[in-house]
C-alpha positions in Angstrom: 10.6 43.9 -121.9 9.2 47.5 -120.9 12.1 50.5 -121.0 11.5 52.6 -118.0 11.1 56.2 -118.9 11.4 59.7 -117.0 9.0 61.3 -119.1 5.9 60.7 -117.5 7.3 61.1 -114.0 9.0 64.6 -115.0 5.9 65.2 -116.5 3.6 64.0 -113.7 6.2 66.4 -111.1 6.1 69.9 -113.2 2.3 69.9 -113.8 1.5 69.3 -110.2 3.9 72.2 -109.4 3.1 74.4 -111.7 -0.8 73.3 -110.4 0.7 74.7 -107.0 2.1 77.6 -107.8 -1.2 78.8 -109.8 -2.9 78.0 -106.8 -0.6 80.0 -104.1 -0.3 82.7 -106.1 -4.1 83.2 -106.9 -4.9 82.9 -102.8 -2.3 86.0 -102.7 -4.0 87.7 -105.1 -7.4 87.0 -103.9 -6.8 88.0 -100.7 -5.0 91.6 -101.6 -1.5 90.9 -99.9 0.5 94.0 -100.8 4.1 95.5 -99.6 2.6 97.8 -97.8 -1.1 98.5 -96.4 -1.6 102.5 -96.2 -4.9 103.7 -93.9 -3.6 107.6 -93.6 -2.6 110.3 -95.3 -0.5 113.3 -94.0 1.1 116.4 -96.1 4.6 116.9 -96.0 6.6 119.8 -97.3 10.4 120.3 -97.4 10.9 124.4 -97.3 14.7 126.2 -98.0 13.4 129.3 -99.4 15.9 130.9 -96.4 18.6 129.3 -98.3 17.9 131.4 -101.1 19.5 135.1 -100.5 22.3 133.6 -97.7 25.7 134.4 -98.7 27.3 131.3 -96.9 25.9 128.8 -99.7 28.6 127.5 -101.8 27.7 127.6 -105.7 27.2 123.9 -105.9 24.9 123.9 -103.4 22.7 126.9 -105.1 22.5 125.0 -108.4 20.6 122.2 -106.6 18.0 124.4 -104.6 14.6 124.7 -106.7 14.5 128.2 -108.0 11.0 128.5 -105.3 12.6 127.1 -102.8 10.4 123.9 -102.2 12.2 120.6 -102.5 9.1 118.7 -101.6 5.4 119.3 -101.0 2.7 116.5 -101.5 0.2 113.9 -99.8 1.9 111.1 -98.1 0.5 107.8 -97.5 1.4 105.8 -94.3 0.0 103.0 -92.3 -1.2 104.3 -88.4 1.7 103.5 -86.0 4.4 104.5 -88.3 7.4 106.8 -87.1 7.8 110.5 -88.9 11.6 109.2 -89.4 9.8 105.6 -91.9 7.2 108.0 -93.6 9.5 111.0 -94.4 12.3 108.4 -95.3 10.3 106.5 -97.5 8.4 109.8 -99.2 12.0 111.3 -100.0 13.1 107.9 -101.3 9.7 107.5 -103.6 10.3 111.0 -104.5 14.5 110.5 -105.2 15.4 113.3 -103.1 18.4 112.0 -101.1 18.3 112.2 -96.9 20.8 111.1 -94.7 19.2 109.8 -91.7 21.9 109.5 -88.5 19.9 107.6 -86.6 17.1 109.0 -85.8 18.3 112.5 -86.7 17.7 113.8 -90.7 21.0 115.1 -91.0 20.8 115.7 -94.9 17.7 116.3 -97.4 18.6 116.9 -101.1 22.0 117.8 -100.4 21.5 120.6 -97.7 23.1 119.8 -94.8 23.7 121.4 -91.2 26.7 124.1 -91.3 25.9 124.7 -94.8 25.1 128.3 -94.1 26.6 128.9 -91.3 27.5 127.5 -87.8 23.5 127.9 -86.5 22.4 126.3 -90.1 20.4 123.1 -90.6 16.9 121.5 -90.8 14.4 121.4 -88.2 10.5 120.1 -88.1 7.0 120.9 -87.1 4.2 118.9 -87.0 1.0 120.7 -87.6 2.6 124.0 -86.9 4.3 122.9 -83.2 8.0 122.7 -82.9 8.9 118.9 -81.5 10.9 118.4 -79.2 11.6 114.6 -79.6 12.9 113.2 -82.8 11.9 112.0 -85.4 11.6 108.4 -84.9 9.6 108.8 -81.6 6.8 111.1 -83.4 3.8 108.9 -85.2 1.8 110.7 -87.2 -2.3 110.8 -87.1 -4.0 111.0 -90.4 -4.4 114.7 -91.6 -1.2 115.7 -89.9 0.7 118.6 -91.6 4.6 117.9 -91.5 7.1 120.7 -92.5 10.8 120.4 -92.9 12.4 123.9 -93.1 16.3 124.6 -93.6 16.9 127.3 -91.0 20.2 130.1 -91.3 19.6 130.8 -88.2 18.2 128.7 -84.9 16.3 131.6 -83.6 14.0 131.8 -87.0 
């Protein structure tokens, strides 16, 4: 009388998965899927140099400003059709400097906020060297765009 054994079956089942898997994950491979599929680059800069000399900035704040004044300058990669609000987000996250994004408005970038250095305090943008007028989330970049995020004592800078 013939036993009936697993083995083979369990046997039989893992190699034809493990034949599977192999195969889906080399047709991803091949075919170059990636998290995210970049076609343009911009430059962005985050500028506090006025933050500097002002008299309103508490200590704590004053140890976390660079010493030049330039929290951020670099070449950004982003894929045409993406909002100012998903590049700059994702380029302070990949760079660890903390923003706080209220909606669609960058309330917070490394720490410096609005009110920080007095009532007319806080950051604003331009984009290729043209004050916006919409936020952040309704601007999408074109490739070669120059972005520049400066902390402002004053709104008539």
């Amino acid at each position: 009388m013939r036993m009936w054994s697993a083995e083979p079956n369990i046997r039989k089942f893992w190699g034809c998965s493990m034949k599977r898997i192999l195969a889906i994950f080399l047709v991803l491979l091949l075919c170059g899927c990636t998290a995210h599929e970049f076609d343009a680059t911009c430059t962005i800069t985050v500028d506090c140099t006025s933050v500097l000399e002002n008299e309103a900035l508490s200590e704590s704040l004053r140890e976390i400003i660079p010493q030049d004044g330039m929290m951020f300058s670099g070449d950004v990669e982003f894929a045409l059709g993406e909002s100012l609000l998903d590049v700059f987000t994702r380029a302070m996250q990949d760079a660890k400097i903390p923003a706080v994004r209220e909606g669609a408005y960058i309330s917070s970038i490394g720490g410096l906020s609005p009110g920080d250095c007095g009532p007319m305090s806080g950051w604003m943008f331009t984009v290729n060297g043209e004050f916006v007028t919409v936020g952040c989330d309704a601007v999408f970049l074109q490739a070669g765009d120059t972005v520049a995020w400066t902390y402002v004592t004053e709104w008539t800078e």
